[in-house]
Biotite code that builds the C-alpha atoms (Angstrom):
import biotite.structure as struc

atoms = struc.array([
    struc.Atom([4.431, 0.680, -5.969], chain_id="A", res_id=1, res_name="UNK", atom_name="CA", element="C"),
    struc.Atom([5.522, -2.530, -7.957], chain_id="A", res_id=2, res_name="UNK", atom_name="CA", element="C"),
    struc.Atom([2.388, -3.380, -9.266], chain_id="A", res_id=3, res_name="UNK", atom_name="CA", element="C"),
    struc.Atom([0.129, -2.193, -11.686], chain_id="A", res_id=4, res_name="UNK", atom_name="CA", element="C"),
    struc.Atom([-2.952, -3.628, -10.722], chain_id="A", res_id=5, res_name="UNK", atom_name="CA", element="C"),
    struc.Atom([-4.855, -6.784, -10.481], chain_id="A", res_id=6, res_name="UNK", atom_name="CA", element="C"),
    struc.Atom([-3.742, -9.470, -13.335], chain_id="A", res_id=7, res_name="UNK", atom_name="CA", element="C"),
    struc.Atom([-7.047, -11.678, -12.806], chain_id="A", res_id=8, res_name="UNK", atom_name="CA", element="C"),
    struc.Atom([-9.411, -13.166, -10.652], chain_id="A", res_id=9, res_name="UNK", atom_name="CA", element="C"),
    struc.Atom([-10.119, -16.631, -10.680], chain_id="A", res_id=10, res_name="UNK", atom_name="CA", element="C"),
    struc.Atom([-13.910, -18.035, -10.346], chain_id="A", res_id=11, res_name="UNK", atom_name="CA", element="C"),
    struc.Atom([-16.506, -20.987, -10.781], chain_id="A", res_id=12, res_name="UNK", atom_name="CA", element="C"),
    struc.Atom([-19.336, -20.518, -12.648], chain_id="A", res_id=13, res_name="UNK", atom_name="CA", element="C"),
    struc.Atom([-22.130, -23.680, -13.408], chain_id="A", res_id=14, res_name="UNK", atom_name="CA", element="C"),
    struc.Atom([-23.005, -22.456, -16.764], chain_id="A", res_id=15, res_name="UNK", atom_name="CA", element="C"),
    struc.Atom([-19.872, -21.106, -18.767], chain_id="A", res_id=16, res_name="UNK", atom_name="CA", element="C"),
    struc.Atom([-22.216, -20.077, -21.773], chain_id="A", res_id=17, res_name="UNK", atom_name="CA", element="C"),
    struc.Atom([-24.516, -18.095, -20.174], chain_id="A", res_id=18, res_name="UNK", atom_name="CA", element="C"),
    struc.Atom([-21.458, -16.131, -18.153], chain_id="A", res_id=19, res_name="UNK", atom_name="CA", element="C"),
    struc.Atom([-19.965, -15.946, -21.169], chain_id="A", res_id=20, res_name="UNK", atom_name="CA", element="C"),
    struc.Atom([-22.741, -13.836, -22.899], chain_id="A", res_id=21, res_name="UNK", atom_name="CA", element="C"),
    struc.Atom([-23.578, -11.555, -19.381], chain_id="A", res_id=22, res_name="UNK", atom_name="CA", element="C"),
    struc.Atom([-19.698, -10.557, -19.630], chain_id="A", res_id=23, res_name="UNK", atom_name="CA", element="C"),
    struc.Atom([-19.323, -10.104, -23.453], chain_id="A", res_id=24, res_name="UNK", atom_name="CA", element="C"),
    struc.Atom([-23.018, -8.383, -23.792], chain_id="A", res_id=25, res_name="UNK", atom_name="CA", element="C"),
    struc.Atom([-23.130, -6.271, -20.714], chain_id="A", res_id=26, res_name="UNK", atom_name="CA", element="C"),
    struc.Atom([-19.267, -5.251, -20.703], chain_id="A", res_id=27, res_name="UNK", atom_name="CA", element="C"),
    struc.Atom([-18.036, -6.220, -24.228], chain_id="A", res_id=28, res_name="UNK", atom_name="CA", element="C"),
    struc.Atom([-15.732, -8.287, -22.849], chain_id="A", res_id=29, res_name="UNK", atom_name="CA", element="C"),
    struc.Atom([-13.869, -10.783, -24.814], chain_id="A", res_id=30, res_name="UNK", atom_name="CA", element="C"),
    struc.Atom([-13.774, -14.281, -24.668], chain_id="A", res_id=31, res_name="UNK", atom_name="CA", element="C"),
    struc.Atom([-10.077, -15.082, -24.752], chain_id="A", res_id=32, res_name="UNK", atom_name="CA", element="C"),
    struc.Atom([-9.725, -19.008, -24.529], chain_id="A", res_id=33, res_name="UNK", atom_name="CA", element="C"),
    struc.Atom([-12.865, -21.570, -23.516], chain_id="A", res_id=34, res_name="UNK", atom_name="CA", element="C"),
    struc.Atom([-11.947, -25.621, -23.552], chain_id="A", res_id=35, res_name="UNK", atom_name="CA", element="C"),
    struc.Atom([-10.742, -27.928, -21.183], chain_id="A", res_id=36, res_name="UNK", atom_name="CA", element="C"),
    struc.Atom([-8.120, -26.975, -18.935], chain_id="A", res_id=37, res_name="UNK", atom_name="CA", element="C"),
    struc.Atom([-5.786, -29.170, -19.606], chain_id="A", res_id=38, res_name="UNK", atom_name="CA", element="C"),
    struc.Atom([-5.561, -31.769, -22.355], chain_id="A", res_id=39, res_name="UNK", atom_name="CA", element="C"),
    struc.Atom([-6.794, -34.478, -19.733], chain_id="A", res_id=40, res_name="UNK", atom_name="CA", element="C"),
    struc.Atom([-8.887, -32.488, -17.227], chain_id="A", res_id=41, res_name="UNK", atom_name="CA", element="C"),
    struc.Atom([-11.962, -34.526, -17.847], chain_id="A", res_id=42, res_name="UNK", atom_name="CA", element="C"),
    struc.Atom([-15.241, -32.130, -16.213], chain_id="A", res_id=43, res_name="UNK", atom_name="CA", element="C"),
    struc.Atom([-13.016, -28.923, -15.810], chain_id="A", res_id=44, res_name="UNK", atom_name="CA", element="C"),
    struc.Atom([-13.987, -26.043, -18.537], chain_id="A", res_id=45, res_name="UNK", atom_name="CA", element="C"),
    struc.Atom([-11.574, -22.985, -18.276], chain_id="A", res_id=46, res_name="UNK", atom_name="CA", element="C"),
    struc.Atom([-12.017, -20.143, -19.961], chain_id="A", res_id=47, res_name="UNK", atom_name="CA", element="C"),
    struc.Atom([-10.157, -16.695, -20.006], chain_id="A", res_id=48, res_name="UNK", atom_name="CA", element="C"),
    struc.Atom([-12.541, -13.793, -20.541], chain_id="A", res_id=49, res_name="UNK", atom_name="CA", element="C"),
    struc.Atom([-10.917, -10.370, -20.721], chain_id="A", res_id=50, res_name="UNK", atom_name="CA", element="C"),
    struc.Atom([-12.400, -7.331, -18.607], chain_id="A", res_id=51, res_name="UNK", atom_name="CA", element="C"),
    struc.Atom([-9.640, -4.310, -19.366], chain_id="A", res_id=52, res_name="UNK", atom_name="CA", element="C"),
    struc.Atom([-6.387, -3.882, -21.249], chain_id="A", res_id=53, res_name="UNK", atom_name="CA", element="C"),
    struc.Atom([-4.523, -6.341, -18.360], chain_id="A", res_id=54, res_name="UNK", atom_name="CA", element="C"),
    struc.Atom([-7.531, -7.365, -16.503], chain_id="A", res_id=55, res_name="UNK", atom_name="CA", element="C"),
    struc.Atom([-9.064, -11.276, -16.528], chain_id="A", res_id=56, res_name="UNK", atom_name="CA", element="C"),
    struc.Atom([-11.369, -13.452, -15.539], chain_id="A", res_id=57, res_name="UNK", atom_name="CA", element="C"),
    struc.Atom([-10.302, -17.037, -15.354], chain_id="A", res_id=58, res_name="UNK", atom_name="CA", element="C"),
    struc.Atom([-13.477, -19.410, -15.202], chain_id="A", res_id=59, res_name="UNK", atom_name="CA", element="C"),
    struc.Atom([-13.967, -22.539, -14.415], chain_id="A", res_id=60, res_name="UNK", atom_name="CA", element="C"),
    struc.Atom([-16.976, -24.597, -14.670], chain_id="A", res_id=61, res_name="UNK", atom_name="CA", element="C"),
    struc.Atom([-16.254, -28.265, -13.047], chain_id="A", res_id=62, res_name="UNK", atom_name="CA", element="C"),
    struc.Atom([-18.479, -30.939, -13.434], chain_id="A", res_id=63, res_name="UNK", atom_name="CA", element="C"),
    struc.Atom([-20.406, -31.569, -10.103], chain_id="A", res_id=64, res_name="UNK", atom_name="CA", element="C"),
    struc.Atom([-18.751, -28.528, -7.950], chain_id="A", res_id=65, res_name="UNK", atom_name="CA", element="C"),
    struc.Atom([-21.578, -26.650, -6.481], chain_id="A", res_id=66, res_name="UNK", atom_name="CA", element="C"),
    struc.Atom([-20.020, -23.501, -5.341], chain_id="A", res_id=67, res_name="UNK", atom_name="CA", element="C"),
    struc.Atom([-20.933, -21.251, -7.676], chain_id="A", res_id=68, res_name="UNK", atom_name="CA", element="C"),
    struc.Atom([-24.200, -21.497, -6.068], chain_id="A", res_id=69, res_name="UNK", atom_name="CA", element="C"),
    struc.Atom([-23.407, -20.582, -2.713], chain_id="A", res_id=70, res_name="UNK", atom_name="CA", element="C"),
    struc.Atom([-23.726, -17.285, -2.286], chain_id="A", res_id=71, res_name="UNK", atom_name="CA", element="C"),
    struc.Atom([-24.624, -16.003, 1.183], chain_id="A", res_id=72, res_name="UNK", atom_name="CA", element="C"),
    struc.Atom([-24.572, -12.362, 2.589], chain_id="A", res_id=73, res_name="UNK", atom_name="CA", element="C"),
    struc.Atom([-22.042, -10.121, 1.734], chain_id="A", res_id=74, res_name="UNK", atom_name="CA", element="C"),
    struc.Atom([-18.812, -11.337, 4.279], chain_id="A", res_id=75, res_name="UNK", atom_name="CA", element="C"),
    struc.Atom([-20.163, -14.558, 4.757], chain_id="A", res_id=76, res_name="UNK", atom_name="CA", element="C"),
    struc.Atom([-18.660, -15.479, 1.533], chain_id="A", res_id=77, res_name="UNK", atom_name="CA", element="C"),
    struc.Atom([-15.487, -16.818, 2.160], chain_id="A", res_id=78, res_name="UNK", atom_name="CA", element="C"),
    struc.Atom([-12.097, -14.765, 1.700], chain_id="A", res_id=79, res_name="UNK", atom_name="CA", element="C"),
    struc.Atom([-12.600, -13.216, -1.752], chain_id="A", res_id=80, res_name="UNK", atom_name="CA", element="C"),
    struc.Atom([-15.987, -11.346, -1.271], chain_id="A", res_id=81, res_name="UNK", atom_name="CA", element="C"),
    struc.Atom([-17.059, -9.621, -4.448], chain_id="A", res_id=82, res_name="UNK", atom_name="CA", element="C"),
    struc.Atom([-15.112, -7.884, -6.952], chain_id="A", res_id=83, res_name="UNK", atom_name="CA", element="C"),
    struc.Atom([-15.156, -4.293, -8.508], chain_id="A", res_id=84, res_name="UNK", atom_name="CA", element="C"),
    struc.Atom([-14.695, -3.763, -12.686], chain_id="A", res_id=85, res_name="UNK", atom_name="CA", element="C"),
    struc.Atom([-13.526, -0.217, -13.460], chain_id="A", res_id=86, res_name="UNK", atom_name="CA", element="C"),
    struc.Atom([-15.674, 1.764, -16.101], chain_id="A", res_id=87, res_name="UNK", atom_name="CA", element="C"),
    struc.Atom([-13.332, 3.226, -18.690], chain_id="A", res_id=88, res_name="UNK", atom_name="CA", element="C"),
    struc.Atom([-15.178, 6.860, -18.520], chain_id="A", res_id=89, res_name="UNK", atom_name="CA", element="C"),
    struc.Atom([-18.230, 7.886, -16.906], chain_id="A", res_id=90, res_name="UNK", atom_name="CA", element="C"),
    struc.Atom([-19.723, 7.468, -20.607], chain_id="A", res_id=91, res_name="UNK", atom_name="CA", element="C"),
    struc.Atom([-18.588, 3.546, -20.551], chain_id="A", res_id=92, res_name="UNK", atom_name="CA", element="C"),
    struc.Atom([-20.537, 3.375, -16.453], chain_id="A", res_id=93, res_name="UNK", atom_name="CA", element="C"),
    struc.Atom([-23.552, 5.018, -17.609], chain_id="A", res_id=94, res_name="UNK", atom_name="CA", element="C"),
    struc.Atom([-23.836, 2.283, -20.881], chain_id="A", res_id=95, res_name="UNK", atom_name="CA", element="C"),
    struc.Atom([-23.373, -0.579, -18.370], chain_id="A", res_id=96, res_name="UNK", atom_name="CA", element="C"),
    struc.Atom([-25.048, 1.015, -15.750], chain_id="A", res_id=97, res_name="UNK", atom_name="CA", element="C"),
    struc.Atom([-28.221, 0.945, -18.065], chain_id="A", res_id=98, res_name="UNK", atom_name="CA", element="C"),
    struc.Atom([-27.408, -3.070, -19.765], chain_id="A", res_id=99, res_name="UNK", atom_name="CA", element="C"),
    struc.Atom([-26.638, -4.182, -15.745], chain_id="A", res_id=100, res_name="UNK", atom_name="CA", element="C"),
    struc.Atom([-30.301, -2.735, -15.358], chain_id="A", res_id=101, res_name="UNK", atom_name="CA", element="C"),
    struc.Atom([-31.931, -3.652, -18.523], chain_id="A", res_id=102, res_name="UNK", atom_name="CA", element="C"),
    struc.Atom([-31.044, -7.206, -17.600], chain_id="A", res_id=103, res_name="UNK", atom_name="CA", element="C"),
    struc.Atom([-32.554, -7.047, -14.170], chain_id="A", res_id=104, res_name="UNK", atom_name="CA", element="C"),
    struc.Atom([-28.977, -7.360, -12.664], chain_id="A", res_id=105, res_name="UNK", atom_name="CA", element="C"),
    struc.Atom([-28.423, -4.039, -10.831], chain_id="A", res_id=106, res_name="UNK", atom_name="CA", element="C"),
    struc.Atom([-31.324, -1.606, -9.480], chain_id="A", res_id=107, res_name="UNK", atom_name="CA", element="C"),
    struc.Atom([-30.649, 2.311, -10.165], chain_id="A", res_id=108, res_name="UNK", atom_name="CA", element="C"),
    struc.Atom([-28.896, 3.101, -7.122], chain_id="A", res_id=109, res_name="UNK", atom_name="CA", element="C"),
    struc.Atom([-25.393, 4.500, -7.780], chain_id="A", res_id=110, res_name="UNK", atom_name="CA", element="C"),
    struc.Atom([-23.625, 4.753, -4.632], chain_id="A", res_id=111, res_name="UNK", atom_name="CA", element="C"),
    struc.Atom([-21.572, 8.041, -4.118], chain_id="A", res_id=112, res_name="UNK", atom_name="CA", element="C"),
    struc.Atom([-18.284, 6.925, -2.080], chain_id="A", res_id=113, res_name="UNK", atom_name="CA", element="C"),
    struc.Atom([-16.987, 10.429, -2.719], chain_id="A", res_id=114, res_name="UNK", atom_name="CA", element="C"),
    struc.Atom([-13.891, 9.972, -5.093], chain_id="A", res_id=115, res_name="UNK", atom_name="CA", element="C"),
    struc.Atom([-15.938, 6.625, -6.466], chain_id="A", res_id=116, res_name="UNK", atom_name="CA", element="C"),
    struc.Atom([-18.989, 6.204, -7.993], chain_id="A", res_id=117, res_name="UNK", atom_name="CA", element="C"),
    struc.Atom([-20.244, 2.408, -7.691], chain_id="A", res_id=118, res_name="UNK", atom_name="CA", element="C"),
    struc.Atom([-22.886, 0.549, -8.834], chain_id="A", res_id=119, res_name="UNK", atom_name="CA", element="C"),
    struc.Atom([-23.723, -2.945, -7.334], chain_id="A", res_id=120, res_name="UNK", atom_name="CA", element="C"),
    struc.Atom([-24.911, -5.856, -9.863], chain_id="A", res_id=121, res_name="UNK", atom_name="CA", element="C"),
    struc.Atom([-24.946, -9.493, -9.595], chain_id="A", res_id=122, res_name="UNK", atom_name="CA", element="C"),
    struc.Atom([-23.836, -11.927, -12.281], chain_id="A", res_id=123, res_name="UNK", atom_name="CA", element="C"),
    struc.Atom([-25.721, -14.466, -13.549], chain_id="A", res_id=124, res_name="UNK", atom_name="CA", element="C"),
    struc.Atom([-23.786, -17.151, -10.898], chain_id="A", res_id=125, res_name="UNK", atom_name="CA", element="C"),
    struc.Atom([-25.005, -14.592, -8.196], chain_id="A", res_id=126, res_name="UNK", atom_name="CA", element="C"),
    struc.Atom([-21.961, -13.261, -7.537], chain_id="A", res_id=127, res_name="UNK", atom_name="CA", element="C"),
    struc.Atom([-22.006, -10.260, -5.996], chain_id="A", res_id=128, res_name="UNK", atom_name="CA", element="C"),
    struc.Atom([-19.865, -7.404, -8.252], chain_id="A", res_id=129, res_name="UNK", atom_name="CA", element="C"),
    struc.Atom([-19.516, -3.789, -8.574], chain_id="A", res_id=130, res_name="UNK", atom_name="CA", element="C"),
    struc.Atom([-18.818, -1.139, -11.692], chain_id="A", res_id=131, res_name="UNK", atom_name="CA", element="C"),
    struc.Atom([-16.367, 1.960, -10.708], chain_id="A", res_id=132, res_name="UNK", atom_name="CA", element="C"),
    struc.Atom([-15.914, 5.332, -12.037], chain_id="A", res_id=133, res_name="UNK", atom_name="CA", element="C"),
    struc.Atom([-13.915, 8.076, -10.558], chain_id="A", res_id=134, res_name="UNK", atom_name="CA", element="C"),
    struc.Atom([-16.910, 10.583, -9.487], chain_id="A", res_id=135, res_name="UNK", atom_name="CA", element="C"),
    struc.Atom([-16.327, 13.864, -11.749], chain_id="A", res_id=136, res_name="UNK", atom_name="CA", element="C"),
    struc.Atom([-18.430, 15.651, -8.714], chain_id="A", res_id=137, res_name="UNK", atom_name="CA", element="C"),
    struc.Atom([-15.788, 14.828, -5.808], chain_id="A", res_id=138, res_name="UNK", atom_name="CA", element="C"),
    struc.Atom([-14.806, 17.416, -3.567], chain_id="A", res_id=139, res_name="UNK", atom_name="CA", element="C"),
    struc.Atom([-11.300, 16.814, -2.554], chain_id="A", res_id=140, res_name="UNK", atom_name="CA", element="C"),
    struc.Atom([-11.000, 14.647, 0.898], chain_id="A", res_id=141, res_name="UNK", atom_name="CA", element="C"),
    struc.Atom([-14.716, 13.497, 0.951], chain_id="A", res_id=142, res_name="UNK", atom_name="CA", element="C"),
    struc.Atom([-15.873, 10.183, 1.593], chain_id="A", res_id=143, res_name="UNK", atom_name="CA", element="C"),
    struc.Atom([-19.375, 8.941, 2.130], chain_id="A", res_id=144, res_name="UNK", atom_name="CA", element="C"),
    struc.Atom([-20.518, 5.746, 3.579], chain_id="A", res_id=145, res_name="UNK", atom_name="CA", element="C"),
    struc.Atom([-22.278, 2.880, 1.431], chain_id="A", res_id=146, res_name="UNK", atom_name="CA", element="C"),
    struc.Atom([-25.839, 3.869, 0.535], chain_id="A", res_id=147, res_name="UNK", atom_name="CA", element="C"),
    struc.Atom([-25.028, 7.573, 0.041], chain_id="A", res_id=148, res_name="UNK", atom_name="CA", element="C"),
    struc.Atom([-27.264, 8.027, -3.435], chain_id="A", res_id=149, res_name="UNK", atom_name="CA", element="C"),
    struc.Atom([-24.990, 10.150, -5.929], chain_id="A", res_id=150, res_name="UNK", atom_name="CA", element="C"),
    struc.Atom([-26.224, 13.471, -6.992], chain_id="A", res_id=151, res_name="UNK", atom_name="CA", element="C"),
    struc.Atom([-26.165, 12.897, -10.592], chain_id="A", res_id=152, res_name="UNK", atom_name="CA", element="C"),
    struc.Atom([-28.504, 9.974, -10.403], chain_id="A", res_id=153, res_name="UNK", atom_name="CA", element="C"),
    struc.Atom([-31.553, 10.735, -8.406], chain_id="A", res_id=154, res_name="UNK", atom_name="CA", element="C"),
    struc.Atom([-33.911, 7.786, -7.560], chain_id="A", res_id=155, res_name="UNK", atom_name="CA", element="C"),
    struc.Atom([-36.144, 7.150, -10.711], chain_id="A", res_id=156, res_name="UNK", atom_name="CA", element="C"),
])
């Protein structure tokens, strides 16, 4: 494989300060660069907020774009449909797992994909994400469909 992973993902937000403290509170992310784009992009905010050692997210908030708002079912979102973070340890998933839910952005429903464990949230744009772990209880060669509870967290 030639690649390492993904670099960033690029997306609109209408309120740049309050994704700005979701990311950095929830997942301690860090704020990397916020201004205008370029030195004459009049209405375009772009900021660089860093997720993992050589992961990004490059926002933009543009003056009058609506988008951000638009969030329909998942697949009726256009081509990029959600994305998925990856928890450092299953330590780092539980601590986010518990902010995503203290804020009222995830339920407590950790989804068991068999080598994954995932937990759905939605940021404060609406976009739909999703936390990762590997699953410490995977049996080699399993998968299980979407809304297969894990084990280790049993409905509260």
């Amino acid at each position: 494989m030639l690649t390492s992973g993904y670099n960033h993902v690029a997306i609109l937000t209408g309120d740049m300060d309050r994704l700005h403290a979701f990311y950095t509170e929830v997942f301690e992310a860090e704020v990397q660069r916020d201004g205008p784009e370029t030195p004459d992009s009049d209405g375009v905010r772009m900021s660089v907020v860093r997720v993992g050692p050589a992961s990004e997210l490059n926002v933009f908030q543009i003056e009058g774009n609506t988008e951000a708002r638009r969030q329909t079912p998942m697949f009726g979102r256009g081509r990029i449909d959600h994305l998925a973070l990856e928890a450092s340890s299953l330590e780092a998933f539980e601590t986010i797992r518990s902010r995503l839910m203290a804020r009222g952005a995830a339920d407590d429903f950790v989804n068991d994909f068999g080598q994954i464990l995932s937990v759905f949230f939605r940021d404060p744009d609406g976009l739909e994400c999703e936390v990762c772990v590997a699953n410490p209880d995977a049996r080699a060669g399993a998968h299980n469909p979407p809304g297969t509870r894990a084990a280790r967290y049993p409905a509260a």
